[in-house]
C-alpha positions as CSV (number, residue, x, y, z in Angstrom):
1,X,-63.4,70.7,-62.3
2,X,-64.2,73.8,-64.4
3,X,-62.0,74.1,-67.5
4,X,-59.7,72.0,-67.1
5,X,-59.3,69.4,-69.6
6,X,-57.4,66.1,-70.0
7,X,-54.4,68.1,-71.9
8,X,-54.3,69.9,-69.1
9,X,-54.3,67.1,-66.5
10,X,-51.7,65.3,-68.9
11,X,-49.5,68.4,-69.0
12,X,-49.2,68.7,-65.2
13,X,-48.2,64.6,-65.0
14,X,-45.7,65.1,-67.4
15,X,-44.2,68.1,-64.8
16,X,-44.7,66.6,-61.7
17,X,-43.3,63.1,-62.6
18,X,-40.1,65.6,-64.8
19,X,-39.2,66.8,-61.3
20,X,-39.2,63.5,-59.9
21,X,-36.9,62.0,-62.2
22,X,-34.6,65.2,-62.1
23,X,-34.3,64.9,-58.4
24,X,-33.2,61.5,-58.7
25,X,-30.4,62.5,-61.4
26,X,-29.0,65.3,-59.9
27,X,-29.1,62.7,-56.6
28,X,-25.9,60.5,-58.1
29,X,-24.0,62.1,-55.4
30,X,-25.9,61.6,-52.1
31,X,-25.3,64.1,-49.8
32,X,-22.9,63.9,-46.8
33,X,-22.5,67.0,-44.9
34,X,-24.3,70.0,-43.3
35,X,-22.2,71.8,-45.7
36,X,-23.3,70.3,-48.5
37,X,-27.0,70.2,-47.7
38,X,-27.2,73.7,-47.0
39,X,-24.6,75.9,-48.5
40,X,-23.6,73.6,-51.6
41,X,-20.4,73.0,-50.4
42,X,-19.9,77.2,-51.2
43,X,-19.1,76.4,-55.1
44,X,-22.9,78.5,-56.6
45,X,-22.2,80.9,-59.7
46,X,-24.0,84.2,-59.6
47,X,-26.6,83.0,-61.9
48,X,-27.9,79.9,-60.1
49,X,-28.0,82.0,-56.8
50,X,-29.8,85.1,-58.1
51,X,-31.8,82.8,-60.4
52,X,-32.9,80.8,-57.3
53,X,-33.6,83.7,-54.5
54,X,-35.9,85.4,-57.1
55,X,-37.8,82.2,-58.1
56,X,-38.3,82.4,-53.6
57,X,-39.9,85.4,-53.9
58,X,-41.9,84.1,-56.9
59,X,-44.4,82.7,-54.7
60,X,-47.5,81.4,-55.7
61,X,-49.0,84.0,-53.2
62,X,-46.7,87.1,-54.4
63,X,-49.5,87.6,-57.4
64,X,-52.1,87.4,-55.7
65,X,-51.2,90.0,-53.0
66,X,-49.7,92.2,-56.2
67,X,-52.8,92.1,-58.1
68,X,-55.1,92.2,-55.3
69,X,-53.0,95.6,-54.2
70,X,-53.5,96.9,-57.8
71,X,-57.1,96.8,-57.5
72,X,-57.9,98.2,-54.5
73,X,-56.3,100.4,-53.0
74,X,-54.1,100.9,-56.0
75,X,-50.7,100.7,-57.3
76,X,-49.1,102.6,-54.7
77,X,-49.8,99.9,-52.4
78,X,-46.7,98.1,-53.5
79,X,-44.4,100.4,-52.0
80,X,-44.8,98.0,-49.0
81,X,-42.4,95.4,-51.0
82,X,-40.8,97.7,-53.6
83,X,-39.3,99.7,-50.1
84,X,-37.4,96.4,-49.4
85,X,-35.5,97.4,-52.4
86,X,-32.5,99.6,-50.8
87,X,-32.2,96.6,-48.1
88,X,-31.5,95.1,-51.5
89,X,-29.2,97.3,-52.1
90,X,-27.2,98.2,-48.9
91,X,-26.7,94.4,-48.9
92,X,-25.2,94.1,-52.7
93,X,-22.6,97.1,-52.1
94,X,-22.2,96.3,-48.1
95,X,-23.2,93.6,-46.7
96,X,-22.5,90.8,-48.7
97,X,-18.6,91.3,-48.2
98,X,-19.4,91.1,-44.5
99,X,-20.9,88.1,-44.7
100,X,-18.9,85.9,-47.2
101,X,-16.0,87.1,-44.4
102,X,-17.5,85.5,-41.4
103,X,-18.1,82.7,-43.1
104,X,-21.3,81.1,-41.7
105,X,-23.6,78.3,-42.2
106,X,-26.8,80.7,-41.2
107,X,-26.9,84.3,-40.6
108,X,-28.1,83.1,-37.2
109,X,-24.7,81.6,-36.7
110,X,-23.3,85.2,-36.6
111,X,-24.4,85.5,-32.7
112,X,-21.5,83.1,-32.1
113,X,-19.1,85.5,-34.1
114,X,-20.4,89.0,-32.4
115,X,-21.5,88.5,-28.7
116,X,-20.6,87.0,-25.7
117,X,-22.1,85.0,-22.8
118,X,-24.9,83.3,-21.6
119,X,-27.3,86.1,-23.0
120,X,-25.6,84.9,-26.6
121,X,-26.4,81.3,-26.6
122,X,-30.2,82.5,-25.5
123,X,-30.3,84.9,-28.4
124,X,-28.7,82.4,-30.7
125,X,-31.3,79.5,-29.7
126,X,-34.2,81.8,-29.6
127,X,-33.7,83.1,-32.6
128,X,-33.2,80.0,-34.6
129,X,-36.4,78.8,-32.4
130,X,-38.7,82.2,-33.2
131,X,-37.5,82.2,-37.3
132,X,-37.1,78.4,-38.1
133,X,-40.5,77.2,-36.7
134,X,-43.0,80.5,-35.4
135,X,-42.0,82.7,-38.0
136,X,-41.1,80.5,-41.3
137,X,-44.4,78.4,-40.2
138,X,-46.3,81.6,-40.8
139,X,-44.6,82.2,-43.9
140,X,-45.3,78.7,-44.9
141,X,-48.7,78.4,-44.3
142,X,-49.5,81.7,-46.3
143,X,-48.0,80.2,-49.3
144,X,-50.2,77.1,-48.4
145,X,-53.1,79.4,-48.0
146,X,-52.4,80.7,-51.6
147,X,-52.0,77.8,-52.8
148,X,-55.6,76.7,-51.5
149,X,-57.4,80.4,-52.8
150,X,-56.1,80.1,-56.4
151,X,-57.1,76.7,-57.5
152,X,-60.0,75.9,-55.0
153,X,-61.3,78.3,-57.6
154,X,-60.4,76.4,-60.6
155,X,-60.0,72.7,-59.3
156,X,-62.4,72.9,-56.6
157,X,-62.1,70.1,-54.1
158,X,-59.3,68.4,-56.1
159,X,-56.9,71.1,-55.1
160,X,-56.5,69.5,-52.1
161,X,-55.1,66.4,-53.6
162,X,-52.7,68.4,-55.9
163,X,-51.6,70.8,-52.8
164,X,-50.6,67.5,-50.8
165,X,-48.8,66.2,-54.3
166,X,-46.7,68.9,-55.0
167,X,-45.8,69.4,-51.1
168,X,-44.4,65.9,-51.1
169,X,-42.3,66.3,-54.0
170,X,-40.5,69.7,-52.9
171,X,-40.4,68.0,-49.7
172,X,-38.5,64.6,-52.0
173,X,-36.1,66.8,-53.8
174,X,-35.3,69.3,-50.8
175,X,-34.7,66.3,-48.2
176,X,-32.6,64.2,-51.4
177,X,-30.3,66.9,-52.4
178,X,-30.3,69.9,-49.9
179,X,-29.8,73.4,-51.2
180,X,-28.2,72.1,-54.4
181,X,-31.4,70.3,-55.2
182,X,-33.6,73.6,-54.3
183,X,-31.8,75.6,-56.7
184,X,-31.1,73.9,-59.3
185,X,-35.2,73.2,-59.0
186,X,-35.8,77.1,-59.0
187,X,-34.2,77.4,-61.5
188,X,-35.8,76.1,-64.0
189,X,-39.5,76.6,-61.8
190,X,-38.7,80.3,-62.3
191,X,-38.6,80.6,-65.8
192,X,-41.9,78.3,-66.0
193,X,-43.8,80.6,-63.6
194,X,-43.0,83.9,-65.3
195,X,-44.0,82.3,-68.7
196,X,-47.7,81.1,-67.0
197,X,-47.7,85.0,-66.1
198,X,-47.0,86.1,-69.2
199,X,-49.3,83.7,-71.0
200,X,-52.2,85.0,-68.7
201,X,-51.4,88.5,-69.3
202,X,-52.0,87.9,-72.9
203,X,-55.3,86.0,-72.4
204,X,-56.9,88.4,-70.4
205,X,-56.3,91.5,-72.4
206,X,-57.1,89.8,-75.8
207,X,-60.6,88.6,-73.9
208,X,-63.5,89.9,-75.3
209,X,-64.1,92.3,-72.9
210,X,-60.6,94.4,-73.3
211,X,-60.2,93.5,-77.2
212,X,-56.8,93.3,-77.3
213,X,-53.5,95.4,-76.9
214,X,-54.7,98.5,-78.6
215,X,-58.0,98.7,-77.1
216,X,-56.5,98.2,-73.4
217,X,-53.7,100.9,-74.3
218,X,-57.0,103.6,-74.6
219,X,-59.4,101.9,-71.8
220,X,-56.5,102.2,-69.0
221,X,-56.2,106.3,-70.4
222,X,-59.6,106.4,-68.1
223,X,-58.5,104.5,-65.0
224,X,-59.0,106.7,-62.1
225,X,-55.5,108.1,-61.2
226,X,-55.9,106.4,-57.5
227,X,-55.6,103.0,-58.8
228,X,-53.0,103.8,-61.6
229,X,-50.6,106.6,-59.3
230,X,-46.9,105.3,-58.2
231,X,-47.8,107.8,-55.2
232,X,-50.5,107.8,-53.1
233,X,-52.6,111.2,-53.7
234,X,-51.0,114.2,-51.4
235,X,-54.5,115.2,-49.9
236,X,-55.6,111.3,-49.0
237,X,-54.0,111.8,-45.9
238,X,-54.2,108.5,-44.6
239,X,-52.7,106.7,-47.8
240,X,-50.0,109.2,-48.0
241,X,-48.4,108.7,-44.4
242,X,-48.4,104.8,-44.8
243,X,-46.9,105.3,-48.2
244,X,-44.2,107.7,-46.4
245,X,-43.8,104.7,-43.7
246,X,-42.9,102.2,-46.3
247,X,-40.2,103.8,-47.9
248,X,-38.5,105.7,-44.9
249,X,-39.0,102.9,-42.2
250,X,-40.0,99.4,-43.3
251,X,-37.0,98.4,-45.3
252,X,-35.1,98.8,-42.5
253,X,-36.6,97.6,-39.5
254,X,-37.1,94.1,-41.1
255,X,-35.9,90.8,-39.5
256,X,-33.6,90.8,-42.2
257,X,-32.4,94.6,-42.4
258,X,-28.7,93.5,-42.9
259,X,-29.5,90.7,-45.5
260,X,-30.7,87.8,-42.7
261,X,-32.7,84.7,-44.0
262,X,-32.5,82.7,-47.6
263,X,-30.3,85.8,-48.9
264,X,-27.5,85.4,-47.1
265,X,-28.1,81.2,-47.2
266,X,-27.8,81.6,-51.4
267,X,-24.7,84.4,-50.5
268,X,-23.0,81.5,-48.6
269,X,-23.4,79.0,-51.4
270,X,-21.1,81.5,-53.6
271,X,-18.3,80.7,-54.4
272,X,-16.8,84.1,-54.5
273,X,-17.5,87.5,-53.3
274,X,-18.1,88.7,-57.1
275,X,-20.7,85.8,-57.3
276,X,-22.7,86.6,-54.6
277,X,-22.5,90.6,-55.8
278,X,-23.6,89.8,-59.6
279,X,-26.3,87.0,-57.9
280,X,-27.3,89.7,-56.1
281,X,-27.8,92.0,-58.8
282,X,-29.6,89.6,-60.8
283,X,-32.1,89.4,-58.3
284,X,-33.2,92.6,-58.4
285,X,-33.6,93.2,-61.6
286,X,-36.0,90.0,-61.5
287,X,-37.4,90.9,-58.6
288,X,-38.3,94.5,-58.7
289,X,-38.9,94.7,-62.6
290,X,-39.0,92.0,-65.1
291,X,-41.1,89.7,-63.2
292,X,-43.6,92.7,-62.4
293,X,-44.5,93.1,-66.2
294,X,-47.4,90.5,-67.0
295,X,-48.5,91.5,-63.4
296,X,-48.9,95.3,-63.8
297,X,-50.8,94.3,-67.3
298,X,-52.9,92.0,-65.5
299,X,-53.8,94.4,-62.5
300,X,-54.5,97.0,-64.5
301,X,-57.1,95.0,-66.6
302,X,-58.5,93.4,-63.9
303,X,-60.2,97.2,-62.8
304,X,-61.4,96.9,-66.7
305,X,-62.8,93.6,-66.3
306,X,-63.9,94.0,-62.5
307,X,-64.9,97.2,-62.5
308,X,-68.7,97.2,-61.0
309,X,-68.0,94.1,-58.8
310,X,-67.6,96.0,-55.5
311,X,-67.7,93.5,-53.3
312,X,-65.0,90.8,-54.7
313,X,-62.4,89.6,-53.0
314,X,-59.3,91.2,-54.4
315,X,-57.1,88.4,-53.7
316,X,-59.5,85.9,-55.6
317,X,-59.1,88.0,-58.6
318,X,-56.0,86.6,-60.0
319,X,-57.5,82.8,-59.9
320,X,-61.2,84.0,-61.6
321,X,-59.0,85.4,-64.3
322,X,-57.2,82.2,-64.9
323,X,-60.2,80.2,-64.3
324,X,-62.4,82.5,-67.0
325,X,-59.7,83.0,-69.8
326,X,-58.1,80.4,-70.4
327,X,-58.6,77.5,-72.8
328,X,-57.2,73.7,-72.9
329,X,-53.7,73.4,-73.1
330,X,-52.9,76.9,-71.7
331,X,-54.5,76.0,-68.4
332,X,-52.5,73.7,-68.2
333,X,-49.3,75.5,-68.4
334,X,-50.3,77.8,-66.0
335,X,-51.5,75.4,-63.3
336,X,-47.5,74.3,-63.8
337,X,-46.1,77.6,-63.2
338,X,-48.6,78.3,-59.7
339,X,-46.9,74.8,-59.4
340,X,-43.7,76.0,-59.7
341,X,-44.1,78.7,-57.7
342,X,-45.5,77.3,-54.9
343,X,-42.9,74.5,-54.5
344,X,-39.5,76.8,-55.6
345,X,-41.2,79.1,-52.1
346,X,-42.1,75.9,-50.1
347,X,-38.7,74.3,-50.7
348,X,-36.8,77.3,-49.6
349,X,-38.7,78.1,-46.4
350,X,-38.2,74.2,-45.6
351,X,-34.5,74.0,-46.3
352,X,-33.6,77.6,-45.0
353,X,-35.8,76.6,-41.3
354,X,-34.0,73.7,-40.6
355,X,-31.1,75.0,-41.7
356,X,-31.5,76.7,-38.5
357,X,-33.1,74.1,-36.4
358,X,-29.9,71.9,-36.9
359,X,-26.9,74.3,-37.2
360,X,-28.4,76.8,-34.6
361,X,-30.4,74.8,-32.0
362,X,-30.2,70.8,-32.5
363,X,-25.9,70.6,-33.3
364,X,-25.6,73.3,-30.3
365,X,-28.0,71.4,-27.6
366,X,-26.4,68.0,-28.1
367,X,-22.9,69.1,-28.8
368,X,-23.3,66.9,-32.3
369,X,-20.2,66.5,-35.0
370,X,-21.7,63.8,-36.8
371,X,-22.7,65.0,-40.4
372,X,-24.5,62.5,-41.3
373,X,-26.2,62.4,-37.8
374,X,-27.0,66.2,-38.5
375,X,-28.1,66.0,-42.4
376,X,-30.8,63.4,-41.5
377,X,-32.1,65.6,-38.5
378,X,-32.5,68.2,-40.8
379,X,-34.8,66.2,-43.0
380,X,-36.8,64.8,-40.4
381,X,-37.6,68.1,-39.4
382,X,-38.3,69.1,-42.7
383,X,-40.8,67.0,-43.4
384,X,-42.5,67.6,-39.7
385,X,-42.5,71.3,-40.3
386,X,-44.4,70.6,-43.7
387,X,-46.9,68.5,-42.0
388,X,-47.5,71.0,-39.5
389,X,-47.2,74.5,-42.2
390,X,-50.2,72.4,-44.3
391,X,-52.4,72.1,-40.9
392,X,-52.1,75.7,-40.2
393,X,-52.3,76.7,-43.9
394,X,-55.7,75.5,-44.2
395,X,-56.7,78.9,-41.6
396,X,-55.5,81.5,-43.0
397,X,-57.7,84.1,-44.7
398,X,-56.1,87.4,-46.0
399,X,-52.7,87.3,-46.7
400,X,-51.7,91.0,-47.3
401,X,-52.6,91.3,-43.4
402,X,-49.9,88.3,-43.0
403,X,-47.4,89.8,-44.6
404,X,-48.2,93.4,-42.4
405,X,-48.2,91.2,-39.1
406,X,-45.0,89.5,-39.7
407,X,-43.0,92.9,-40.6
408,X,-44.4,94.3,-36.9
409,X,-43.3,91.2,-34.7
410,X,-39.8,92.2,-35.6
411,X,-39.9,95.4,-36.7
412,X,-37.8,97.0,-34.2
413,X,-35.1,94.5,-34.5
414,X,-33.9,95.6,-37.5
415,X,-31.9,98.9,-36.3
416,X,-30.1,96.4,-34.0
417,X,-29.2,93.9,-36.3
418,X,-27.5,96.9,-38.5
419,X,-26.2,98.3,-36.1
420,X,-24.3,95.5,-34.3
421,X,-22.0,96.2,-37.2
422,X,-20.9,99.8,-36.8
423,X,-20.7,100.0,-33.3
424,X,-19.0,97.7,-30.9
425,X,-21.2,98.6,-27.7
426,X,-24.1,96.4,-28.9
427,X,-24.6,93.4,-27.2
428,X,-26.8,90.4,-27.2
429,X,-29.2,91.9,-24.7
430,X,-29.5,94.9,-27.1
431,X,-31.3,92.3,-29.9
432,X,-33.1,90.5,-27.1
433,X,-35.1,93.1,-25.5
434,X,-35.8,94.9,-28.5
435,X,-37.4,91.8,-30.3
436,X,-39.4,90.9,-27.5
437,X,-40.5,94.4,-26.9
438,X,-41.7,94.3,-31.0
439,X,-43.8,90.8,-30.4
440,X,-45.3,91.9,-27.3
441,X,-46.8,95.1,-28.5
442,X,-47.5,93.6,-31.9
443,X,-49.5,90.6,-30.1
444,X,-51.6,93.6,-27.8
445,X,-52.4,95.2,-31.3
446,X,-53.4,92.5,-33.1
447,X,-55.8,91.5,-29.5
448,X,-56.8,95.1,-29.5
449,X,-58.3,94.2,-33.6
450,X,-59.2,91.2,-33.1
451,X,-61.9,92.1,-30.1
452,X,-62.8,95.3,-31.9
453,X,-61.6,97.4,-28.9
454,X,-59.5,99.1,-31.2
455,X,-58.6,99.2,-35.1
456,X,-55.1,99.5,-35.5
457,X,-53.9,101.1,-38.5
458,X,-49.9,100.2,-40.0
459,X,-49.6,103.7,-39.3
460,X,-50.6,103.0,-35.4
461,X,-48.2,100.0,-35.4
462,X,-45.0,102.3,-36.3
463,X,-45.1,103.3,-32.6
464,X,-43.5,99.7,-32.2
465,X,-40.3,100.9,-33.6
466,X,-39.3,103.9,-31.7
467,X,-40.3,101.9,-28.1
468,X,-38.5,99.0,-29.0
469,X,-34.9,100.6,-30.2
470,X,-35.4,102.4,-26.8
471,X,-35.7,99.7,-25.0
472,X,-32.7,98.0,-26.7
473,X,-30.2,100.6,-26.1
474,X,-31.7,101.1,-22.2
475,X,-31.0,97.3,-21.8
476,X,-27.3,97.5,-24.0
477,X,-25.7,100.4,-21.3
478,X,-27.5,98.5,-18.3
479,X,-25.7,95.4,-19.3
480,X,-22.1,94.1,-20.0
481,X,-20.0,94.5,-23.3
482,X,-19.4,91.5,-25.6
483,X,-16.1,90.0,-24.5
484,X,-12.9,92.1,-25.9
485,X,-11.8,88.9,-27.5
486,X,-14.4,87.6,-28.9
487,X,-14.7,91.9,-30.8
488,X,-11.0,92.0,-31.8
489,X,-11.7,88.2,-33.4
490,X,-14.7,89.6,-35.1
491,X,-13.2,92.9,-35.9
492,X,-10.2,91.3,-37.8
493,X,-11.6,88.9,-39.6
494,X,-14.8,91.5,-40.7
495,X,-12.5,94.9,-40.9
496,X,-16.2,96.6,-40.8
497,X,-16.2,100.5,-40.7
498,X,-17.9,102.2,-37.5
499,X,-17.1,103.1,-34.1
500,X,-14.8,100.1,-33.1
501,X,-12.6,102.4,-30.8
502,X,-12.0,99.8,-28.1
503,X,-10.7,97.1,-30.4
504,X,-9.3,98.8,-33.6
505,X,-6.1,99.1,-34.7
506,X,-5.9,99.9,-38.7
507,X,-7.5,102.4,-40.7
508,X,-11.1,102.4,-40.9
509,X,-11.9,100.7,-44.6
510,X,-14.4,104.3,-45.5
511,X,-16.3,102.8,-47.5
512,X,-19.0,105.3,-47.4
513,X,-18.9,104.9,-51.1
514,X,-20.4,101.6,-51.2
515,X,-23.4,103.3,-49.4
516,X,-23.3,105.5,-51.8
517,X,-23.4,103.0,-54.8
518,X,-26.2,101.5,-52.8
519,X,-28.3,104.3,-53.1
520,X,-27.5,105.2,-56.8
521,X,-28.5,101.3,-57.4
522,X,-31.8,101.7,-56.1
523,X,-32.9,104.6,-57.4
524,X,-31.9,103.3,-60.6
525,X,-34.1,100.4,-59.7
526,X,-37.2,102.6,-59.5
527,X,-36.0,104.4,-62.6
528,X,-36.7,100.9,-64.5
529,X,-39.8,100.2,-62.0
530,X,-41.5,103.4,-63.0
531,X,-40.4,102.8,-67.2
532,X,-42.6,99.3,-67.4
533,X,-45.1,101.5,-65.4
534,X,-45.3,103.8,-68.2
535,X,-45.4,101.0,-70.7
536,X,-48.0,99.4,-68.7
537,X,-50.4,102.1,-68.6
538,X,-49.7,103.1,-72.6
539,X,-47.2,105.9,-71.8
540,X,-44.5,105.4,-74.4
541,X,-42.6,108.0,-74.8
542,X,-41.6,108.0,-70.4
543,X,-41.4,104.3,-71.1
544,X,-38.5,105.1,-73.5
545,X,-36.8,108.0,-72.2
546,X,-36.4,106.0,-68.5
547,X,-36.0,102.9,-69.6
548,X,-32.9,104.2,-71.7
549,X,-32.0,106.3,-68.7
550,X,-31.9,103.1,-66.4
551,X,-30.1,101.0,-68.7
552,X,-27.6,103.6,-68.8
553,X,-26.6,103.7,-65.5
554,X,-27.0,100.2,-64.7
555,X,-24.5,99.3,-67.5
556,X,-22.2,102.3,-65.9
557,X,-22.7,100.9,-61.9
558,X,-21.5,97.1,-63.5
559,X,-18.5,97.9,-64.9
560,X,-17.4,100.5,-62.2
561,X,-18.4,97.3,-60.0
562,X,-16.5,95.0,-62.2
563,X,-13.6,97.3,-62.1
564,X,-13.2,97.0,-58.4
């Protein structure tokens, strides 16, 4: 081992064997139901739900990929994520009321709700096959991956030993107490991990090599504007058109375009509309900006610190830094919050998949009503998925090309899985072609890279989109309508706006203004994004003047929220 030291060790005992014994306690109440284990019985307040789908996106990989991004290409590169933002958005101010109407287990469940025959129960048992087990394994084993990259550099072989520790512990507390367990976990594992960034992001910039706060405020003055820009430079062609990409297509072609996956799981477990709106909200603000501040500080001194190593890795800069500036006591801490982050992701992606597995595929198959039947299925396939995420974590190499490859198998399912809310004529076929279409072509590019026939830039892979919403609507007007009962049922108990001709019979809600509000939200959003920018790179006075302008209007947009 390379610095660590026995405080160190001792420190990550004390954490490990902490969220033993918590598990235990909150356990006094063993769990029951489907209900319980996966929707917490649909009692969550809006800070326990945004609290724990931001600690999810706190992954132990998420810095890595951030930082990595930072220094090389640049900054701009994170337009990739920070695009997902008006999804974000849409679903605060939209979607969420949708959702908490229909009234389902998983977002998957919504097939049941929407379409009709045959064709439906394939979608529905596909889809919870494709996202519960191919898809969330990926995801899994990318945060397994990073797990492996960060502290083979600072453990070395050990890491090995701690991965498969920590794994069976968020495996202990997810199978013990379901989503309640997993929450109530992030919680607390969110605050620890943004506090191990912070403390980083103070030990590398008072390093020798920066000199502290004042000095870093006048080296990253010099930083070449390509690595520093929120834009990519107009006349870099190349990086200008993938930049345009992620913020006019990828939030909305994404598997979960209409607020799919753990967000709408942590909507279900609110216990109110208002909950799952303010959860929401708090989410973003971790998610898109406070969260990002020891990160940006970090990135930006890692082109100080890095800056004639042209051939590092840039997603093994984040674990040298921890490995080279940190001293007893504060390694410690910030082996618990990778910890922390690692198992408030792992947890999720376990609960959420077999959340599917059982509600979608398993209670469907063999017709089971049998909670307790159903709750310890979902465990046993919790901890088989883990088994099988660790083997395939062990493989993976880059993980900003993971991330890319995931968005392009289902990129052109997200127009459909909007859509199917606006306009009755969509069917199941509609999601099933076009989903099929988008894994097929994404499989030929990534054959067509992988032999060297062919390198496929993201750019090259938008082509995916286009092709597969054509598909989609050729096969939704050579196929049947969803059942007229099973739309009016659907239509009265969602009261969505849209073309619902054949089935409506009140006045449309209009509530173009919630698209609206989505909009103002997240430019807002980037308003407070770009501010700790600016205070990032030393620029005080556009810190000031858009920080004050965001605050502003996000006080304004929560009590006109509040008021309705």
């Amino acid at each position: 081992m390379n610095n660590i030291s026995s405080l160190d060790i001792l420190l990550v005992s004390i954490y490990l064997i902490s969220t033993i014994l918590l598990s235990i306690y909150m356990n006094k109440s063993p769990i029951q139901s489907v209900d319980s284990y996966f929707v917490s019985k649909r009692n969550s307040s809006w800070w326990l739900l945004g609290t724990s789908m931001v600690a999810t996106t706190l992954s132990i990989d998420t810095p890595i990929v951030v930082i990595g991004w930072i220094y090389s290409p640049g900054l701009w590169k994170n337009w990739f994520w920070w695009s997902f933002l008006f999804t974000h958005c849409i679903i605060i101010f939209y979607f969420s009321r949708y959702w908490r109407r229909v009234g389902v287990l998983t977002d998957n469940e919504l097939i049941e709700h929407r379409y009709s025959g045959k064709e439906s129960l394939f979608l529905r048992y596909f889809k919870a096959f494709y996202f519960s087990i191919f898809f969330n394994l990926i995801i899994s084993a990318w945060i397994i991956s990073a797990f492996i990259k960060i502290f083979t550099v600072i453990l070395g072989d050990i890491s090995y030993a701690l991965l498969f520790v920590s794994t069976m512990i968020a495996i202990f507390y997810t199978t013990l107490s379901g989503i309640r367990g997993v929450m109530l976990n992030d919680f607390i594992q969110y605050f620890i991990a943004f506090a191990g960034s912070i403390i980083l992001a103070f030990a590398v910039i008072n390093s020798d090599i920066i000199g502290g706060f004042s000095n870093y405020f006048q080296l990253v003055k010099d930083l070449p504007t390509d690595k520093t820009s929120f834009f990519p430079g107009l006349f870099n062609m190349d990086d200008f058109l993938t930049f345009l990409a992620y913020v006019s297509v990828v939030w909305w072609t994404s598997h979960n375009a209409d607020g799919g996956g753990y967000i709408i799981q942590r909507l279900c477990t609110a216990k109110s509309e208002k909950d799952g709106v303010l959860g929401t909200i708090w989410f973003i603000l971790n998610h898109y900006v406070l969260r990002l501040i020891p990160w940006l500080f970090i990135g930006f001194a890692s082109l100080l610190i890095f800056k004639e190593s042209n051939n590092i890795d840039s997603e093994t800069i984040f674990p040298i830094l921890i490995n080279d500036y940190l001293g007893a006591g504060f390694m410690g801490i910030i082996l618990i919050s990778l910890i922390a982050a690692y198992m408030s992701t792992i947890s999720t992606q376990v609960n959420w998949g077999s959340s599917y597995f059982v509600n979608d595929i398993y209670k469907q198959l063999k017709n089971e009503r049998n909670e307790k039947k159903l709750v310890f299925v979902g465990r046993v396939f919790s901890i088989a998925f883990l088994l099988c995420a660790l083997l395939l974590g062990l493989s993976i190499d880059n993980i900003g090309k993971v991330w890319i490859f995931l968005w392009s198998v289902s990129s052109g399912l997200g127009f459909f899985l909007i859509a199917r809310w606006f306009y009755w004529r969509i069917n199941a076929w509609s999601e099933i072609i076009a989903i099929f279409t988008s894994i097929l072509l994404s499989i030929f590019f990534l054959l067509l890279d992988y032999t060297g026939l062919k390198e496929i830039s993201f750019f090259n892979k938008l082509i995916i989109i286009p092709i597969s919403i054509l598909m989609g609507f050729i096969a939704t007007f050579l196929t049947k309508p969803t059942d007229i009962n099973i739309l009016k049922t659907f239509y009265n108990k969602v009261n969505p706006d849209g073309n619902w001709s054949i089935v409506k019979t009140g006045k449309s809600q209009n509530n173009t203004k919630n698209i609206l509000n989505s909009f103002i939200f997240s430019a807002n959003i980037i308003i407070l994004l770009y501010s700790i920018i600016c205070f990032s790179l030393g620029r005080f006075m556009e810190f000031y003047i858009y920080l004050a302008f965001g605050i502003i209007i996000l006080i304004y947009m929560l009590k006109k929220l509040d008021s309705e």
